[in-house]
C-alpha positions as CSV (number, residue, x, y, z in Angstrom):
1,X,-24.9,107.0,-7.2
2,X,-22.0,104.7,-6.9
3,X,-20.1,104.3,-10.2
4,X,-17.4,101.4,-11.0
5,X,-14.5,102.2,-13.4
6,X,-12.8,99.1,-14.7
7,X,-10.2,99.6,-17.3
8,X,-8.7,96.0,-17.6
9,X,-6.0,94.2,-19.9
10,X,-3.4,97.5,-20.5
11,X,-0.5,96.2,-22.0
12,X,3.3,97.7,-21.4
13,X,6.8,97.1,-22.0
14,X,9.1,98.4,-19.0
15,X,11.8,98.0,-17.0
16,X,10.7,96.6,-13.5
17,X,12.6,93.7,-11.3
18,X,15.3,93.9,-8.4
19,X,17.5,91.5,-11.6
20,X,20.0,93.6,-13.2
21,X,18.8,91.8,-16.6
22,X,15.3,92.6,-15.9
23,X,16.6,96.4,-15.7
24,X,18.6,95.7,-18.9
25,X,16.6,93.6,-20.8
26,X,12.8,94.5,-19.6
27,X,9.7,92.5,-19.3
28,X,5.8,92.4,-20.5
29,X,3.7,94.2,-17.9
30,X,-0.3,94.2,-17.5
31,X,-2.4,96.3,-15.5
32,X,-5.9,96.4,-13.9
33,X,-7.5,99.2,-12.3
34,X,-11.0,99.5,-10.4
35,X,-11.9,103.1,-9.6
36,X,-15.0,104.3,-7.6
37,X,-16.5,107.5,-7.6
38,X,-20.0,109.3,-7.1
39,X,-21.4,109.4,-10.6
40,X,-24.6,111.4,-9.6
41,X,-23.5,114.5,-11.2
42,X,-22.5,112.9,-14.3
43,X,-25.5,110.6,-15.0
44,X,-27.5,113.4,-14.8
45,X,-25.5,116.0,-16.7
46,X,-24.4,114.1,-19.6
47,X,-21.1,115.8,-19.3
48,X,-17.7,114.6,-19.2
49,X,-15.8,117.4,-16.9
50,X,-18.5,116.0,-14.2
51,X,-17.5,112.1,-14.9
52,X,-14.4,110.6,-13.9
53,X,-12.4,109.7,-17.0
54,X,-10.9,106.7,-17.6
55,X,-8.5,108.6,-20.4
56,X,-6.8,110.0,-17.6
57,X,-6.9,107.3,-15.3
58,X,-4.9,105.2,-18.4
59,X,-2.3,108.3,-19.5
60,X,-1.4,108.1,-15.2
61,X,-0.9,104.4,-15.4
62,X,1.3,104.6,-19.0
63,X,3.4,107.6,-17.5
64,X,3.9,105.8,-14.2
65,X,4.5,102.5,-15.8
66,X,7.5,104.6,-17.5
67,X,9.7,105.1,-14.7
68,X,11.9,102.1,-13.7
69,X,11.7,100.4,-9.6
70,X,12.9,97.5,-8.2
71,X,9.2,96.4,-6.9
72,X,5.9,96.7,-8.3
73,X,4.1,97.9,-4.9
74,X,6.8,101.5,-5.5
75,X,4.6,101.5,-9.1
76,X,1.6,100.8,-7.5
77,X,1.8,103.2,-4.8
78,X,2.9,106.2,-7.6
79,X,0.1,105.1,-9.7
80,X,-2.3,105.2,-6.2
81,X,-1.3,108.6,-5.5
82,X,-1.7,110.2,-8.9
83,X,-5.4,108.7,-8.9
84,X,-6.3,110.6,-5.3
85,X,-4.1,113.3,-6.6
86,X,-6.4,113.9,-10.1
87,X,-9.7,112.8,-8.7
88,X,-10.6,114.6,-6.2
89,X,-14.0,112.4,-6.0
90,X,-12.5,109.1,-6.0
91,X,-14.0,107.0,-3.4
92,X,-11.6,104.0,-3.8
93,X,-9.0,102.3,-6.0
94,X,-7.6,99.2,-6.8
95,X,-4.6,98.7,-9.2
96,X,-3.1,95.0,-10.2
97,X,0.1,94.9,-11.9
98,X,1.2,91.9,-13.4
99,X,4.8,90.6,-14.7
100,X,4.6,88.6,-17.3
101,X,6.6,85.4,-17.8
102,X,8.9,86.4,-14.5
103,X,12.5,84.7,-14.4
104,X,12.1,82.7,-11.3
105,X,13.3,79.5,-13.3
106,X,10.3,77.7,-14.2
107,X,7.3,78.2,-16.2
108,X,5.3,81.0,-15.0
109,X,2.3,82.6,-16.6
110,X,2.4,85.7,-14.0
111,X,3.5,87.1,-10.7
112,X,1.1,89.8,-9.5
113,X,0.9,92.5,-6.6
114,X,-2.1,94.5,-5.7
115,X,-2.6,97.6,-4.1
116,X,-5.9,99.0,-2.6
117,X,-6.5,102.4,-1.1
């Protein structure tokens, strides 16, 4: 049984950008993440150590989103392999991470990057 994990509109303040001010001064960061997993086990047990938890999956994405790189794809990546790392029954993942308002000189809602694995 095929199970989706969406855990969508994390917020986070950080220090990401190849700009020396974006190192100094920081930007608004959000994040999307798509897990999949075989939920058989869970479904029918009713218990938590046999789901995958989305807890988890959030304290790797705040603890990653912590430590400063130039590009978003480094933060990606990290955040990637902490997932495959933890969840041993991960079938596939999908991270977004978006800058908010990036200095590129105009009016910008977002830039974005995504990684799949």
């Amino acid at each position: 049984m095929k199970s989706i994990i969406e855990i969508e509109g994390m917020e986070f303040f950080a220090y990401h950008g190849c700009f020396e001010a974006e190192q100094i001064v920081g930007n608004k960061f959000t994040v999307y993440a798509c897990l999949h997993y075989d939920a058989e086990q869970a479904a029918q047990t009713d218990d938590i150590r046999d789901a995958l938890s989305y807890q988890a999956a959030y304290e790797i994405i705040a603890c990653e989103m912590k430590k400063r790189s130039h590009l978003l794809e480094h933060v990606a990546q990290r955040i990637l392999e902490a997932f495959y790392k933890t969840f041993p029954q991960l079938n596939y993942a999908c991270i977004k991470i978006s800058k908010m308002n990036p200095p590129l000189g105009g009016k910008i809602g977002c830039t974005s990057v995504t990684l799949e694995k």
